[in-house]
N, C-alpha and C positions, 0 to 999 in steps of 0.2 A: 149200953143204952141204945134205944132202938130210936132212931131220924126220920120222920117223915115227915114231907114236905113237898110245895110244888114251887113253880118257878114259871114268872112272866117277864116281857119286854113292860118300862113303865115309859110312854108319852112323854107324859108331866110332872116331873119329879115335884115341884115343887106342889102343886096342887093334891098329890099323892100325902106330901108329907103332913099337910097343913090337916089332910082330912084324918091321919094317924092323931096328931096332936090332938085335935076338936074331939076327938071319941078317946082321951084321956091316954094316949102309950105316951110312954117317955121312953127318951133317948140313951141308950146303955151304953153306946162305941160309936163314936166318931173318927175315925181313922183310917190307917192302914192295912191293908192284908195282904200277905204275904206269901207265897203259897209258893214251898218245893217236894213235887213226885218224886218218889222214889221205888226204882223195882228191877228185879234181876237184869242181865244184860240180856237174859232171853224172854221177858217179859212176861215172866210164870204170875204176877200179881195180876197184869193185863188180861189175861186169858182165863182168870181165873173171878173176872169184876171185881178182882179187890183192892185198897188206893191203902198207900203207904205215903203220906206227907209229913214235911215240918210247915206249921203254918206261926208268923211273928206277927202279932199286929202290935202295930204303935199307934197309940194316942196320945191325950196331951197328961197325961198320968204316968205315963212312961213306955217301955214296951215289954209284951209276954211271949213265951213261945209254947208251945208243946207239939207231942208228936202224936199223931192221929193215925188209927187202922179204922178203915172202911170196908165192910162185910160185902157179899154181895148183894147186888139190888133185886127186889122183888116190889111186886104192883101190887096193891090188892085194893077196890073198891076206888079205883081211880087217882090213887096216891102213891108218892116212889117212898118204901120205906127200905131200910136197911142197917146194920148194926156199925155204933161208930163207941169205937173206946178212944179217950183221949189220957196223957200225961201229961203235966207240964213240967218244961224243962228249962234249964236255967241260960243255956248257950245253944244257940243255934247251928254256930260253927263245928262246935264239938260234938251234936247229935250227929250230926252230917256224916262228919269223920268217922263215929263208930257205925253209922250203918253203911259208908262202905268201906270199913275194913269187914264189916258182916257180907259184905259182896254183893251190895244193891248202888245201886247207881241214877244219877240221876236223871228223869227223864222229861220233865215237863216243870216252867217257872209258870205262875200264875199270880199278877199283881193290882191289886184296884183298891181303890178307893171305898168306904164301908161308911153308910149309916147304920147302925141298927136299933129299932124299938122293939121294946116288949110292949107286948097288948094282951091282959086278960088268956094268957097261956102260948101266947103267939110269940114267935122272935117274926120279924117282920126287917130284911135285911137288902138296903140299897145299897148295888154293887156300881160301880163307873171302871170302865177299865179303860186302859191309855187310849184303845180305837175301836168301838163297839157300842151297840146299844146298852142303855142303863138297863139293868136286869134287878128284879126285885124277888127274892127267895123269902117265903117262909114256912118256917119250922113251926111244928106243933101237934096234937092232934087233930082230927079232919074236922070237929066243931069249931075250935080254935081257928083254923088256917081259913074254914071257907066266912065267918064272919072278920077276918083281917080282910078276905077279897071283897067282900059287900065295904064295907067303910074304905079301900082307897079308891073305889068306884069303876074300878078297873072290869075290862067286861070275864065273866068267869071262863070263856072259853081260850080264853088269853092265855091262861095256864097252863102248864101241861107238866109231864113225870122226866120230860128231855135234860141230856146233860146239856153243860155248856156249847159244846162240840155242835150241838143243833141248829143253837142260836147264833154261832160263827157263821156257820154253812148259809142259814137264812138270812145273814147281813150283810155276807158279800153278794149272794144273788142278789139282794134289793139296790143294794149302793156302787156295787161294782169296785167296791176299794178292799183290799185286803185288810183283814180283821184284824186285831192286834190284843191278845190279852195278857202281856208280861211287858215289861219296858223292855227287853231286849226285842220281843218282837216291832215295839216300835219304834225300834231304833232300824229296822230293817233286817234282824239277823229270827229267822224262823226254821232255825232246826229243832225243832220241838215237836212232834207227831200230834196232830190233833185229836187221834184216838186216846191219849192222853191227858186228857182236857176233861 
């Protein structure tokens, strides 16, 4: 399946959300996400843009897991697209185990908080992570995604094709605090590469 999507900082979650509702999405995941990289110890998927995770989200329906490969990234007409196949899997711990006794290891935890709507082809997806600005990603194609940016009224140049990594880097220049996107990182422990993000 091919992902394309962009990704902005949202202000006002709630006034964001309210304007998703009034223009009729409904809410698909309320929850958690989960998110563990994984890639060789000499970081052959790294260099190569490509993302090997187990991601678990829990709601209040229970929780899923599957494992995801992420193609590499290409731009085209102002949009990050790139190729993402997913499985789901039934153990999270036991994916883990078999990909590294495969000889990938882990390299990067990533955990927030998730609303997501569907809108009229759109997933439209608010992220909170433990120390960071609210981030809102959406999925779809570019009619799709750019009438999701007119209804949360957010300004269009707000978006952009950047990873996470971006919006880290521009949150500690603004705030002056170290960013935190895994409960381990805020807990204090940031051995995690943020070229990994």
């Amino acid at each position: 399946m091919r992902e394309t999507e962009l990704k902005g900082v949202v202000p006002d979650e709630q006034d964001a959300r309210e304007r998703l509702v009034r223009a009729g999405a409904s809410l698909t995941f309320h929850g958690r996400l989960e998110d563990r990289r994984f890639d060789t110890a000499s970081r052959r998927l790294l260099a190569r843009d490509e993302v090997l995770r187990i991601r678990v989200a829990h709601d209040a329906t229970g929780t899923t897991t599957q494992l995801d490969f992420k193609g590499p990234t290409s731009y085209e007409g102002g949009y990050k697209h790139r190729e993402e196949l997913s499985l789901a899997v039934g153990d999270s711990t036991l994916c883990a185990r078999l990909l590294e006794n495969l000889g990938f290891v882990e390299t990067r935890q990533i955990d927030r908080e998730a609303q997501v709507y569907e809108l009229d082809g759109a997933q439209v997806r608010f992220e909170r992570y433990p120390r960071m600005d609210l981030l809102v990603e959406i999925e779809g194609n570019p009619t799709a995604i750019e009438r999701a940016i007119a209804i949360l009224g957010l300004p269009r140049e707000s978006f952009t094709t950047e990873r996470v990594s971006a919006f880290v880097t521009r949150y500690e220049a603004r705030t002056g605090l170290r960013a935190a996107i895994s409960d381990r990182e805020a807990q204090g422990d940031f051995r995690d590469s943020l070229a990994d993000a």
